[in-house]
C-alpha positions in Angstrom: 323.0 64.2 -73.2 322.1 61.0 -71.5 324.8 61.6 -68.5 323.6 65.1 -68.1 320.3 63.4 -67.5 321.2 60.5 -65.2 323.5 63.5 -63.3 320.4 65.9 -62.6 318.5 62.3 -61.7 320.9 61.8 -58.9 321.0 65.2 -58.2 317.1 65.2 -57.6 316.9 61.7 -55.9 319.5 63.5 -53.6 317.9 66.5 -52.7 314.6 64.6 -51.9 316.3 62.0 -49.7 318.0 65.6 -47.9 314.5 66.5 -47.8 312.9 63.7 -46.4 316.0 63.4 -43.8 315.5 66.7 -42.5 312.0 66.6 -42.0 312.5 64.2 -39.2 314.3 66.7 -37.2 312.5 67.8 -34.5 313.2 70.4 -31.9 312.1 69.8 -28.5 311.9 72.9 -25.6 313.6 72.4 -22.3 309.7 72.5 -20.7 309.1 69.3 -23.0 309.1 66.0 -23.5 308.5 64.1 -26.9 306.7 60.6 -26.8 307.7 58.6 -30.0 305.7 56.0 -31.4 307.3 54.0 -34.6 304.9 52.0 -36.5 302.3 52.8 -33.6 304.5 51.2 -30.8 306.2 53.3 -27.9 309.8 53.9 -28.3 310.2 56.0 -25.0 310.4 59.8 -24.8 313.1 62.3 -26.5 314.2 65.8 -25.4 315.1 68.5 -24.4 316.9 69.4 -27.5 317.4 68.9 -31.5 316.3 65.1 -32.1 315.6 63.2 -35.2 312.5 60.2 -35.7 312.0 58.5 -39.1 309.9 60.1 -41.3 307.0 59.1 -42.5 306.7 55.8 -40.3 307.1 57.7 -36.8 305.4 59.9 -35.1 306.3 62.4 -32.1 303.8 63.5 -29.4 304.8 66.8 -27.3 303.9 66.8 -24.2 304.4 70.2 -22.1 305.7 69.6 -18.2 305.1 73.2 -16.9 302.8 73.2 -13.9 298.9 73.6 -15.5 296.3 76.0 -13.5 293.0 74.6 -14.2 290.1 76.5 -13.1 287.0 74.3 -12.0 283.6 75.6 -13.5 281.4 77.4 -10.8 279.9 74.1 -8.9 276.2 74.1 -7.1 276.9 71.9 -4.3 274.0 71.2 -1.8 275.7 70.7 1.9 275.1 67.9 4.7 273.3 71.2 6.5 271.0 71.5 2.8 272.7 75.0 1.9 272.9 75.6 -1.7 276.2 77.4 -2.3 278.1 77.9 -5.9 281.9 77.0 -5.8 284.8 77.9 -7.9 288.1 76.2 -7.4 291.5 76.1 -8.9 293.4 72.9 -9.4 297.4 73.0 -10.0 298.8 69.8 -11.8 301.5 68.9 -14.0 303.3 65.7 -15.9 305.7 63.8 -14.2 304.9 60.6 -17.1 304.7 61.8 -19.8 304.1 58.3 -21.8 301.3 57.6 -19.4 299.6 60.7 -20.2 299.5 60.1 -23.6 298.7 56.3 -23.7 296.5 55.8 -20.3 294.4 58.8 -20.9 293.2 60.4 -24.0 293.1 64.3 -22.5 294.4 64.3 -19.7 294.1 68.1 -19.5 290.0 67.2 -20.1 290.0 64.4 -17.4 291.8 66.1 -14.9 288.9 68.9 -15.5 285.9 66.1 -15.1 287.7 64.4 -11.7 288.2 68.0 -9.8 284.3 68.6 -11.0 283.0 65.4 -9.7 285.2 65.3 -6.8 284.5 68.8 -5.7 280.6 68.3 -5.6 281.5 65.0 -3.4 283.5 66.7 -0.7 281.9 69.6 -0.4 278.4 67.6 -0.5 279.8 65.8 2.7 280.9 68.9 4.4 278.8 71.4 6.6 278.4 74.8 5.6 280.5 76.1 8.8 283.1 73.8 7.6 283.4 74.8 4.1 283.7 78.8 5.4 286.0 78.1 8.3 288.4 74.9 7.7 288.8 75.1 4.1 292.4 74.3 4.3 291.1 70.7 5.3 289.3 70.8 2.5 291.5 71.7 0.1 293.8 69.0 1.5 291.2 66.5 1.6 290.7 67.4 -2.3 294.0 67.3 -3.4 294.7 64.1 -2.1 291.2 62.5 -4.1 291.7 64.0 -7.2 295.7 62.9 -7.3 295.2 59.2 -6.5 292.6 59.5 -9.5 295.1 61.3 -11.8 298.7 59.0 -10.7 298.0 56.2 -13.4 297.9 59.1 -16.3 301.3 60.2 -15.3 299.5 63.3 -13.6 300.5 64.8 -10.0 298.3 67.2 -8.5 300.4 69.4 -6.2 297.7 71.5 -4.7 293.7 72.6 -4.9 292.4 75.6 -3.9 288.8 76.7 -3.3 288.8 80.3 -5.2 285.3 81.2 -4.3 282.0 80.4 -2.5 278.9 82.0 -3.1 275.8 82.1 -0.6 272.5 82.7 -1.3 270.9 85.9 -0.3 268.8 84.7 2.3 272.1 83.3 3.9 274.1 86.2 3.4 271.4 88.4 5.6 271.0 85.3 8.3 274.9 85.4 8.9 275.2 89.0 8.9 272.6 88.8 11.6 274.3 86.4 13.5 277.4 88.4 13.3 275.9 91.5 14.6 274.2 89.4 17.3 277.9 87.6 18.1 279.5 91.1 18.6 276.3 92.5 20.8 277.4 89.7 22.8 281.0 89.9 23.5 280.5 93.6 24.0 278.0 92.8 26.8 280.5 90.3 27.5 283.3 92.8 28.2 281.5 95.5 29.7 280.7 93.3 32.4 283.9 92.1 32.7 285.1 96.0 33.1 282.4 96.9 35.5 283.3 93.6 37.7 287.1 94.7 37.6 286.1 98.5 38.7 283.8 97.6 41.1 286.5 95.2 42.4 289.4 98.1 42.8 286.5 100.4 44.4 285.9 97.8 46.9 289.9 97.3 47.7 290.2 100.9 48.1 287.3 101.4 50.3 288.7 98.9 52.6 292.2 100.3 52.6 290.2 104.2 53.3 288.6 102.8 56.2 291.6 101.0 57.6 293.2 104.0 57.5 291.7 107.3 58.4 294.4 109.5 57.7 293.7 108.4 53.8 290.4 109.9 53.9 291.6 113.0 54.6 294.3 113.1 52.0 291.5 111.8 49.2 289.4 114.7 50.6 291.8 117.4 50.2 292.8 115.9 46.2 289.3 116.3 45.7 289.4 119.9 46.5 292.4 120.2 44.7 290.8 118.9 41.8 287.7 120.8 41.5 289.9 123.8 42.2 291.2 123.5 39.0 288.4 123.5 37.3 286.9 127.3 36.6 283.5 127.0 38.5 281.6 129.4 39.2 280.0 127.6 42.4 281.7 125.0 44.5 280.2 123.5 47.0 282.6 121.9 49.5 281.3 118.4 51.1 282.3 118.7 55.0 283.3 114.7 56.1 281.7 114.1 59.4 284.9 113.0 60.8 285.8 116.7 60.9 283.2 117.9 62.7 282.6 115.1 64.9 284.7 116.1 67.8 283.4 119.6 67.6 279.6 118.0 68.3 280.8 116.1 71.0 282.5 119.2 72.2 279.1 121.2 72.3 276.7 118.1 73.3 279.0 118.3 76.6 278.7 121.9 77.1 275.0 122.0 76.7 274.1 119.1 79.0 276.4 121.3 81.6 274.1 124.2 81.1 271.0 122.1 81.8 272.4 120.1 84.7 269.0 120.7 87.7 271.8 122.8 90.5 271.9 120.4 94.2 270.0 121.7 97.1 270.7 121.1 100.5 267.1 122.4 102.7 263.8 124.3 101.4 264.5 127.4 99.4 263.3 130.4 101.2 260.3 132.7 99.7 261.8 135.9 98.3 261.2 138.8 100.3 258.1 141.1 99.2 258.9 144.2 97.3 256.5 146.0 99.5 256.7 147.4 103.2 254.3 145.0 105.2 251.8 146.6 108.0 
């Protein structure tokens, strides 16, 4: 009876101490790293993989390595210009330490959210409201590089930020659409002129080259009857160039001053002889 007793004893003691082993095993993904502390002191990191710490007097911290997207609360930022606008922005981060960001920082996930808020209002607070709309990858630069020398001593680097979103007020929105319309008015004055100073240009070069040559007008005369030809009008009126007609004048200026010319007399013209028989 009594070695029946001391056998289950053992038996027990046994399975507990099993028990106790096994509940130091720990099983750590490939995306993770495990931060031991025995007795409250750092031992280092274990993983990826099936690892065991001592029970009871240890302690493992998991600590996930995958890249973090972190979406900035909407920010009211008032600009160097004094424009009130609301920004969202997106910060990407991830752990290269992960001792650091457990022991420097007590959430880092939380103070990585507070130093892209702060730093965001900073910037942008700095910036005019042309430069937030048009260089925003100088921004975003510019952002990146605060909030990562903030976040390097908690084992933390920021690889990129990214503003999502900017909202005007309405009062803006209707001044820029203004100046937008106003903008393209402008360039298509801009390049009407242009046109009309080309055209007039070419009409000028091929005056010249008409008048140079004389033979050219008479060839763009005739494509212009040719043209209107074509087209099924019921009245045409023909234009007649004056370089037609102009020998044709000369031709019967001449003979008309001929027919005027007073005729050359030599003496006294006699008196025309009566009709009647004189007495």
């Amino acid at each position: 009876m009594g070695n029946s007793l001391a056998i289950s004893a053992i038996v027990v003691i046994v399975l507990i101490v099993v028990l106790i082993l096994l509940s130091g095993l720990r099983v750590i993904q490939q995306y993770e790293r495990g931060v031991l502390f025995v007795l409250g002191n750092l031992r280092g990191t274990r993983g990826p993989g099936l690892c065991w710490i001592p029970p009871v007097i240890a302690r493992l911290l998991k600590v996930d390595l995958r890249i973090v997207t972190l979406t900035v609360p909407p920010q009211e930022v008032i600009t160097r210009d004094n424009v009130t606008v609301k920004v969202t922005a997106v910060v990407y981060f991830y752990v290269v330490n992960p001792e650091a960001a457990i022991v420097n920082v007590m959430n880092y996930l939380q103070a990585t959210t507070q130093i892209g808020q702060t730093t965001l209002r900073n910037v942008l607070g700095q910036s005019e409201l042309d430069e937030l709309l048009a260089q925003r990858n100088k921004i975003n630069r510019e952002l990146q590089a605060i909030i990562d020398e903030f976040t390097e001593r908690w084992g933390v680097k920021v690889t990129a930020v990214e503003i999502k979103d900017v909202e005007l007020p309405a009062t803006m929105q209707r001044a820029m659409a203004k100046q937008a319309e106003a903008e393209r008015e402008k360039r298509a004055k801009i390049i009407h002129a242009e046109g009309e100073l080309q055209a007039a240009t070419q009409l000028s070069q091929a005056a010249n080259i008409i008048a140079s040559e004389p033979g050219a007008l008479q060839l763009r005369y005739l494509q212009t009857l040719t043209e209107i030809a074509v087209e099924k009008n019921s009245t045409i009126i023909f234009p007649l160039p004056l370089d037609l007609i102009e020998p044709l004048l000369k031709t019967l200026h001449t003979a008309r001053e001929g027919r005027t010319a007073p005729v050359p007399q030599d003496g006294p013209r006699p008196a025309p002889a009566s009709p009647y028989p004189q007495g």
